[in-house]
N, C-alpha and C positions, 0 to 999 in steps of 0.2 A: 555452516549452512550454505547451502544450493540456493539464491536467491531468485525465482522465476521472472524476474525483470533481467537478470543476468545470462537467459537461458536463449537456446536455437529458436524455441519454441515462441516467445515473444520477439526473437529477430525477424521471423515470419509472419507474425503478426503484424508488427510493426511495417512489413513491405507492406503488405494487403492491404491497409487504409491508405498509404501513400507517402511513407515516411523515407528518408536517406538514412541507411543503415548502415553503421561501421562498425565493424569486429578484427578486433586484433590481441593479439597473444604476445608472452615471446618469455626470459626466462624467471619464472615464477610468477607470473601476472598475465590477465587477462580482462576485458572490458567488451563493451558489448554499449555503442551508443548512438544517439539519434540526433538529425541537424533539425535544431529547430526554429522558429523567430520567424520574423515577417519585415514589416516596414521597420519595424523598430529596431531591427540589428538580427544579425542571426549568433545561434549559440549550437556549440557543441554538449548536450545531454547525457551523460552518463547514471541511469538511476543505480541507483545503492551500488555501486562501481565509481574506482575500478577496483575489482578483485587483485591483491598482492601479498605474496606470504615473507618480505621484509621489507624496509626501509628504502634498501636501495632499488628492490623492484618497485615497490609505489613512484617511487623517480621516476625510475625507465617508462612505466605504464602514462604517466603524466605527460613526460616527453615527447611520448608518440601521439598524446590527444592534443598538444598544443599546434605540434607538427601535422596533424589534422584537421585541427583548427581553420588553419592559417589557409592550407589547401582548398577549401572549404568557406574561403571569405569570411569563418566568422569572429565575433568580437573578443569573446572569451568560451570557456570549457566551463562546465554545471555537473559538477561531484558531489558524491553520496557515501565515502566510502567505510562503509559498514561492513566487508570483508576484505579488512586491507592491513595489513602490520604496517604502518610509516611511523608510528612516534620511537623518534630515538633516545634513546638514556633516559633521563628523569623529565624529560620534557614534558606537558600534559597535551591533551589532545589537539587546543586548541591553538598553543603556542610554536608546536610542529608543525600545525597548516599555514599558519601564516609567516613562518620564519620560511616560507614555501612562496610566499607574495599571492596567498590566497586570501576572500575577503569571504563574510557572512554572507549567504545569499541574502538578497532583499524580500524571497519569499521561501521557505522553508518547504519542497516538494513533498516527498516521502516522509511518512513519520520517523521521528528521533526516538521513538520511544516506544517499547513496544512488550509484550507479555507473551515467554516462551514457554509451551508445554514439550516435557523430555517425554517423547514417549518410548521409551527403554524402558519405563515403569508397565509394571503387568498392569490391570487392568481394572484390580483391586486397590492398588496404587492409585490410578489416576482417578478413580470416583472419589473416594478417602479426600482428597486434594481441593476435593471441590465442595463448595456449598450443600448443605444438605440438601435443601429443596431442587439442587440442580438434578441430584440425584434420586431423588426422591419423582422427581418428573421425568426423567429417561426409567425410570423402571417401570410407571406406574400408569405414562399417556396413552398408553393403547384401552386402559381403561375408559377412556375417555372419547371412545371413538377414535383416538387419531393414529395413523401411521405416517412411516417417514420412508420414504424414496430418494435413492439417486438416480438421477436421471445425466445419460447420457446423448441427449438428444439436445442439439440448440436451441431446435421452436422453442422448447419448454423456459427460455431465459422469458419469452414475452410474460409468465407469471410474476417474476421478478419486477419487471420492468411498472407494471400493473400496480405492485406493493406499494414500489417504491417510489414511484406519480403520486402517490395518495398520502404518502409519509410525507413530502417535499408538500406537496401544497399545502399541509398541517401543518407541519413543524417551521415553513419556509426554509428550505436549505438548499443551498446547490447540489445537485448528484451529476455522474456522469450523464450524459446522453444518452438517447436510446440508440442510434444508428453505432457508438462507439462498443455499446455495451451487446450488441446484437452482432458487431464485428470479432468480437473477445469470443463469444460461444462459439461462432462458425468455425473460425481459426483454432482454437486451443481444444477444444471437445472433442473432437476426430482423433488431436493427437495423444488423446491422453491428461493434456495439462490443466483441463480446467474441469468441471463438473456443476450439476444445479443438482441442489439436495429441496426435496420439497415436502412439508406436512401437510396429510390431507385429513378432511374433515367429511366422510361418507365419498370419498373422491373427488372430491373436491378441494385444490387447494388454499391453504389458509395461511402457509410462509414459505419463503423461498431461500436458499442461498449458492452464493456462488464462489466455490474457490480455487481455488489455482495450485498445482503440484509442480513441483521442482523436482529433481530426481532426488531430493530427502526432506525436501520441507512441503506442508500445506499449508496454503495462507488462507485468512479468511477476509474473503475479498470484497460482497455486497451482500447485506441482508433488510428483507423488509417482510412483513406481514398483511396479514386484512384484518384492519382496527376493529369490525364487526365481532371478531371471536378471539380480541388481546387479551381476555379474563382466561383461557386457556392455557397460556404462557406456552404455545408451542416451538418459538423460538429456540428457548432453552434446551430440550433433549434435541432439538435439530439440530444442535452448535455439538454437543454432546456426541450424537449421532455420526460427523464428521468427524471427531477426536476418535472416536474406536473404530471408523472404517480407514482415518489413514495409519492409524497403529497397524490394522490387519495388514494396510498394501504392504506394508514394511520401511513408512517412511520414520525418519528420527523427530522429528521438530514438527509441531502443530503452532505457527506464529497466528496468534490473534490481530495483530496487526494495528495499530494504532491505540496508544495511549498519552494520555496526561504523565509528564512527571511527580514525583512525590511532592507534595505542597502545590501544588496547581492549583488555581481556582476556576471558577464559570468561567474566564473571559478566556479556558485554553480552546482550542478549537477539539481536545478529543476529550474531554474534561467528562462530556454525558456518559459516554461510551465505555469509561473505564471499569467503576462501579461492577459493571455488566459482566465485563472482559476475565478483570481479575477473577470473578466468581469461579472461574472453572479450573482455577488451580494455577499454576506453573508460576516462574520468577518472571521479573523485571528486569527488561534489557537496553540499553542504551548504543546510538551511534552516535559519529560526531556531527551527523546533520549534513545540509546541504551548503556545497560552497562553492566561489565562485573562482576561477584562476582565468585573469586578465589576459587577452592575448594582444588586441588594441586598446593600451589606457585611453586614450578620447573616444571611444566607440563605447569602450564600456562606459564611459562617464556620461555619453548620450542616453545611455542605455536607461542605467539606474535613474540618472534625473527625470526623463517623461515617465519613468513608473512609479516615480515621486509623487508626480504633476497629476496623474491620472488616479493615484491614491487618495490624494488631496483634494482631486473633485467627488469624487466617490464617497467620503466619508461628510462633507459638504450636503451633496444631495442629501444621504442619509439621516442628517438630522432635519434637513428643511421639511423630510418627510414626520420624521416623530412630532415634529413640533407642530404640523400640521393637524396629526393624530389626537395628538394632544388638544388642539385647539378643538 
């Protein structure tokens, strides 16, 4: 897999909002990362990177991020590496990162876990895969008034944006930003890598989504609706809708992108979404998550402790409020 955080297309992006972009290559490995941090320490970023196709290139690739690091004033390097060979012999995933002097992040960036559709499978394959009702609604929604568009046009994220305001102050959840999310369409849309698929209801739209191509994968990146015509289920053949048009472009891999592992309960953070995810077919993929490799041990120890301190009040306030609710 092509992962679009690993791509040119997100290195430009990344300039555009105002980020420090490093890329570098060299033999069999490649990365593509960002400086990030503030008062609290700065970090070298690498999402789901760095790419390395053995052992000894995952070294090398590492080597040159701490060597960047370090150039760089920052404390430690922030790994994802989900296309990466480093475990040697019988080692397991996690035993090879830290015989590495890597540590758990403190907060888990990209998801670990995720649901891959092959689309190598014809077409009749991939419906077959999926829930019946999923398909039973991409065959059958235009009865219903609705059709489904991509749109190639940025304005058209402010639909999005609109959905998924409405879903956030329902459900209370954090979502990106609008000025971040309205940067992602300017930047990626022109070039091809990102897209808004949108269902309408007499032209009117009624769900939106937005995802990103890699030169062989689609990911499915933001979705939200208008609560007013959820009895519709027009999200479903829209998800649907993306799986057969990035079959057509010719990519391999449709990533739904964020799941729960097996046994997960409520308290995972993608635990709602999975249910959802799984419906449309494909297997269950795992990385080995996000990790941290040290470059100043007391800098990072600054680091991790106020993100402690700051967690610790956070979770504090959070109950003064339930309890408040409660009263």
């Amino acid at each position: 897999m092509a992962n679009i955080l690993q791509s040119q297309e997100w290195a430009e992006f990344q300039r555009n909002i105002g980020h420090q972009v490093v890329q570098a290559s060299g033999d069999g490995w490649r990365y593509l990362a960002t400086v990030e941090g503030g008062r609290t320490g700065r970090y070298l970023y690498c999402p789901y990177g760095p790419e390395a196709d053995s052992p000894q290139a995952f070294d090398a690739a590492l080597a040159d991020l701490t060597r960047v690091a370090k150039e760089h004033k920052c404390w430690f390097v922030r790994v994802e590496p989900a296309n990466a060979n480093f475990v040697d012999g019988l080692e397991t995933e996690k035993s090879s990162l830290r015989r590495r002097g890597m540590k758990v992040a403190p907060r888990q960036v990209q998801p670990s876990h995720t649901q891959l559709i092959d689309l190598s499978k014809d077409e009749k394959e991939l419906l077959k895969d999926m829930k019946s009702t999923n398909r039973n609604l991409y065959r059958n929604i235009h009865k219903k008034g609705v059709t489904i568009e991509r749109s190639s046009n940025p304005e058209d994220v402010n639909y999005l944006l609109k959905f998924l305001d409405d879903t956030a102050k329902r459900k209370d959840f954090n979502r990106q930003h609008d000025d971040y999310l309205r940067a992602v369409a300017r930047s990626l849309m022109p070039a091809g890598a990102a897209a808004i698929y949108l269902a309408k209801l007499e032209d009117e739209p009624i769900a939106a989504s937005l995802v990103y191509d890699s030169s062989d994968t689609r990911t499915y990146a933001h979705a939200a609706m208008d609560q007013r015509h959820r009895k519709l289920s027009a999200g479903i053949p829209l998800v649907v809708t993306m799986i057969m048009d990035a079959k057509e472009k010719g990519l391999a891999w449709f990533d739904l992108f964020g799941t729960a592992p097996e046994g997960a309960g409520p308290e995972h953070e993608w635990y709602g979404f999975t249910s959802f995810k799984k419906s449309f077919g494909g297997s269950p993929v795992s990385f080995a998550g996000t990790w941290d490799l040290p470059v100043s041990t007391g800098g990072y120890a600054a680091y991790t402790g106020v993100r402690h301190a700051r967690e610790a009040v956070t979770k504090a306030r959070k109950k003064i409020r339930e309890r408040n609710i409660e009263a």
